[in-house]
N, C-alpha and C positions, 0 to 999 in steps of 0.2 A: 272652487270658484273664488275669484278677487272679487273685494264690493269696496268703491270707493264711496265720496261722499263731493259736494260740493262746498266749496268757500265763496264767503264773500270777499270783495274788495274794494266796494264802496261805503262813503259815510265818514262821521268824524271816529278817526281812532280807528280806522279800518285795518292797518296793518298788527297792530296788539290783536283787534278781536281774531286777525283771521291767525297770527298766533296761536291762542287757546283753542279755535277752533281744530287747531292741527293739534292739538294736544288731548284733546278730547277723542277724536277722530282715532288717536295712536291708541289710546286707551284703551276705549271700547273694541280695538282689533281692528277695524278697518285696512284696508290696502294701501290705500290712495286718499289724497284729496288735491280735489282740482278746483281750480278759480277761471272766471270768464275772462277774455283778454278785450270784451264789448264793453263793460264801465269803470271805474276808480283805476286803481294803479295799474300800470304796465303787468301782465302774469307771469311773467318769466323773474321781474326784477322783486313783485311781493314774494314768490315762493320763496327766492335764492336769502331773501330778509327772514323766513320763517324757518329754513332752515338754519339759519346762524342763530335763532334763537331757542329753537326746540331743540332737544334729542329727539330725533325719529326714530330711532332703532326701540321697538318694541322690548319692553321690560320682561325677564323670564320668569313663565306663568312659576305660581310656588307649587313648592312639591310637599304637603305636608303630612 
């Protein structure tokens, strides 16, 4: 099963926070994360911004 997570994208500094929230999100394994397209920025135009600044490809778990 996928399990996303939600973002925000209102407030000051919205688009940084909702950055690390997408980094955080990547970390802990999560699938997804989605933001509302009802308050702060356009959703289509924060994500395309969160992706230019996260790597979203999942780091490979260690083999130790």
């Amino acid at each position: 099963m996928r399990i996303g997570l939600m973002g925000s994208t209102d407030g000051e500094g919205a688009l940084a926070t909702l950055a690390e929230q997408a980094r955080v999100v990547r970390d802990a394994g999560f699938s997804t994360l989605w933001t509302s397209q009802i308050f702060g920025y356009d959703a289509l135009t924060a994500l395309a911004v969160v992706g230019r600044e996260v790597d979203l490809e999942r780091p490979e778990p260690r083999r130790d």
